[in-house]
RODO-2510 file (C-alpha; in nm, 4 decimals, decimal comma):
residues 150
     n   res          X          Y          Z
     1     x    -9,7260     1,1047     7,1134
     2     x    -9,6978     1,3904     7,3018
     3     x    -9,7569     1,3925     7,6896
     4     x    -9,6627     1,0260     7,6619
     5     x    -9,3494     0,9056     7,8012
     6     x    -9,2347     0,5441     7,9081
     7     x    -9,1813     0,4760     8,2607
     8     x    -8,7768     0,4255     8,3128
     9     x    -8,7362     0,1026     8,4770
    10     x    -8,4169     0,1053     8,7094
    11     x    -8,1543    -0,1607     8,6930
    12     x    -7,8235    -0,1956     8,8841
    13     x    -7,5064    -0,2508     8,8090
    14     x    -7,1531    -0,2874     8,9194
    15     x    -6,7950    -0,1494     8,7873
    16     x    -6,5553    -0,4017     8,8803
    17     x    -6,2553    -0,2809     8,9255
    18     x    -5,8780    -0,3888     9,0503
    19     x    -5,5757    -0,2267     9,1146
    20     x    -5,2346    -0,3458     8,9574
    21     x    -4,9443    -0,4605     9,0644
    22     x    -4,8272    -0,1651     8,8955
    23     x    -5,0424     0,0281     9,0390
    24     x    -5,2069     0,0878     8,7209
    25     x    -5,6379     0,0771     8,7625
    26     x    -5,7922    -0,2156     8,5535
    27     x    -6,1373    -0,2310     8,4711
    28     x    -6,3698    -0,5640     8,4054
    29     x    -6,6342    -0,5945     8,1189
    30     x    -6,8491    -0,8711     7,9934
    31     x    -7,0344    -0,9130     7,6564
    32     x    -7,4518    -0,8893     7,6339
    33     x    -7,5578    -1,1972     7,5684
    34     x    -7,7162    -1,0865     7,2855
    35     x    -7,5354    -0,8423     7,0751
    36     x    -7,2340    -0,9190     7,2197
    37     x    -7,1384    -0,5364     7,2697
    38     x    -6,9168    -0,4900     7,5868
    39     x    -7,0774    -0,3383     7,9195
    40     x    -7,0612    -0,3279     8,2763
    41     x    -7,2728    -0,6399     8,4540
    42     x    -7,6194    -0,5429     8,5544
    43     x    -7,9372    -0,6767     8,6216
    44     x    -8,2919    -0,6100     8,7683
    45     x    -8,3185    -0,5165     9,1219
    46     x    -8,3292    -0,8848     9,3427
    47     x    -8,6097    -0,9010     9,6020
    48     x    -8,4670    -0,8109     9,9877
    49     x    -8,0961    -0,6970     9,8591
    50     x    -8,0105    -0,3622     9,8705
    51     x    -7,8990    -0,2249     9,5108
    52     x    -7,5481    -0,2422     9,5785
    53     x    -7,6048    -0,5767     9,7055
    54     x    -7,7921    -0,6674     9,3792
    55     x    -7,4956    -0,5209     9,1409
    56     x    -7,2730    -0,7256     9,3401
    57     x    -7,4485    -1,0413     9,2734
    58     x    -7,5112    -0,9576     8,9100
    59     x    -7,1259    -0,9676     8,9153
    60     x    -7,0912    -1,2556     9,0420
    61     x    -7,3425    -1,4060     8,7909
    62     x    -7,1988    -1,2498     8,4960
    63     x    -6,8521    -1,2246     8,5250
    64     x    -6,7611    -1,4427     8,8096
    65     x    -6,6204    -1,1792     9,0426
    66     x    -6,6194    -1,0904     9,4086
    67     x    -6,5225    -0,7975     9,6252
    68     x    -6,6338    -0,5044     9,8329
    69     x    -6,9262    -0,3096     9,6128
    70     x    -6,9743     0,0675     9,6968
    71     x    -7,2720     0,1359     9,9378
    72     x    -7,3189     0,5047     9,7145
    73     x    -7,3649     0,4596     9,3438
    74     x    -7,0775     0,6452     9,1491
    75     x    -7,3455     0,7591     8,8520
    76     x    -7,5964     0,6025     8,6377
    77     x    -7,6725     0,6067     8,2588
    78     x    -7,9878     0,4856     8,0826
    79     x    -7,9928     0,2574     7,7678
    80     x    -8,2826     0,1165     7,5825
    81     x    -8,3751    -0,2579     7,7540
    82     x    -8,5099    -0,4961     7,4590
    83     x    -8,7651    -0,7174     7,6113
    84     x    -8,8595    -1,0963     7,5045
    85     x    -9,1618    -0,8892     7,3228
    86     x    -8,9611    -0,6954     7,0875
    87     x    -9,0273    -0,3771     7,2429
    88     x    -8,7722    -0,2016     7,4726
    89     x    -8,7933     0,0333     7,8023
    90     x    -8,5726     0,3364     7,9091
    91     x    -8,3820     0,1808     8,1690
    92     x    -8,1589     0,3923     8,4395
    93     x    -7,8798     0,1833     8,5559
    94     x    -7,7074     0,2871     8,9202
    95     x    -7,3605     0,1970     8,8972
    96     x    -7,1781     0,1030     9,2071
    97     x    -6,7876     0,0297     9,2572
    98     x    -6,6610    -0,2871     9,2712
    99     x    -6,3045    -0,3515     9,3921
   100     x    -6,2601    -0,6787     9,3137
   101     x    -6,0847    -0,9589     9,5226
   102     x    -6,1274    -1,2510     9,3431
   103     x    -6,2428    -1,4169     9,0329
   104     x    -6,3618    -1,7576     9,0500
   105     x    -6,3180    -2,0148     8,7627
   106     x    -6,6411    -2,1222     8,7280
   107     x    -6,9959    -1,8694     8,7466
   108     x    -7,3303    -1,9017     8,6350
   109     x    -7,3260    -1,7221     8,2741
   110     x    -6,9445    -1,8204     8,2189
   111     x    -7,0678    -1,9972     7,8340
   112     x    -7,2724    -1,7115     7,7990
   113     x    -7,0627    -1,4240     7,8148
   114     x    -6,7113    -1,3391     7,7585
   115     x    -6,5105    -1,0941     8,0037
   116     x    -6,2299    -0,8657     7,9655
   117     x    -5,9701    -0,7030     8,1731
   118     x    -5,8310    -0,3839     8,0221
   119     x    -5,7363    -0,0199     8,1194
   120     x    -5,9437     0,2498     8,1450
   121     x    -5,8609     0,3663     7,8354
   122     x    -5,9476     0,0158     7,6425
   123     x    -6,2414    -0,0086     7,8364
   124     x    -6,3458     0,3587     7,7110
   125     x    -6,3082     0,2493     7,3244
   126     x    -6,4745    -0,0622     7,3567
   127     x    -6,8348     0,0908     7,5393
   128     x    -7,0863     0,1724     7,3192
   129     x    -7,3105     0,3730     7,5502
   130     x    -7,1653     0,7316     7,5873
   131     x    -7,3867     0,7989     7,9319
   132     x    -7,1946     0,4294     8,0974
   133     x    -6,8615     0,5744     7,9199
   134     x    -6,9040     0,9010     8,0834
   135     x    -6,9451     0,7134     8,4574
   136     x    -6,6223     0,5330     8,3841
   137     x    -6,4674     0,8175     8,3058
   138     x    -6,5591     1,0293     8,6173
   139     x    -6,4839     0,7415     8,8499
   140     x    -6,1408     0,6528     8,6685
   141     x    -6,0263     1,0192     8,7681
   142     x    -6,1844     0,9953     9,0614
   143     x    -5,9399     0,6938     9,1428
   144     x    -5,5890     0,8509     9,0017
   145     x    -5,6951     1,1803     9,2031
   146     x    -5,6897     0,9901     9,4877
   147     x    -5,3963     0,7873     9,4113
   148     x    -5,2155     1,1100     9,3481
   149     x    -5,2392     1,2367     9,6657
   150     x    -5,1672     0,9686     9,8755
***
């Protein structure tokens, strides 16, 4: 219909990310629980936290990491949201940086998901959604630029 467009609901998410001992940048993804197609954890804004604040938690829920998140998001991406209803929602995701410091053993959706360290370039192949691939991308080289000139 024309005229007619969806409201985009906004999510948040976070990029978890570590550093090697090789120096080489590693990046974390989990599985939806549904389609099992590998993405960045994410979740619905969380009363009284800060977006940042709510893509760190949404880590922690889904992938059992901790760390210092970004204050500034690096990018954002929208993906179609499938709803209990059967209909989905355009849904912007902010992406913040997550340098993470430690993964815990045990985490709320542990037999829910599966997670994956890999390189950048892994991590690249296995996203579906060109608009979260591209913010990878731009904050990957973001990362070696800086690397390089220190």
């Amino acid at each position: 219909m024309p005229g007619k467009t969806k409201a985009v609901r906004v999510q948040h998410g976070a990029l978890p990310y570590r550093i090697g001992p090789d120096g080489a940048i590693e990046i974390l993804l989990v599985t939806s629980r549904e389609t099992r197609r590998w993405i960045i954890p994410k979740g619905w804004p969380i009363k009284g936290l800060k977006p940042s604040k709510s893509a760190a938690r949404e880590a922690y829920e889904e992938a059992g990491v901790r760390g210092a998140i970004g204050s500034k998001a690096i990018g954002s991406f929208v993906y179609d949201k499938w709803l209990l209803e059967g209909v989905s929602v355009p849904c912007e995701v902010g992406v913040f940086p997550l340098k993470v410091e430690r993964q815990h053993k045990t985490w709320p959706e542990r037999h829910e998901r599966e997670t994956r360290w890999c390189s950048p370039e892994e991590a690249l192949d296995l996203l579906d959604d060109p608009g979260l691939r591209d913010v990878v991308a731009g904050f990957v080289a973001r990362l070696e630029a800086r690397k390089a000139a220190e």
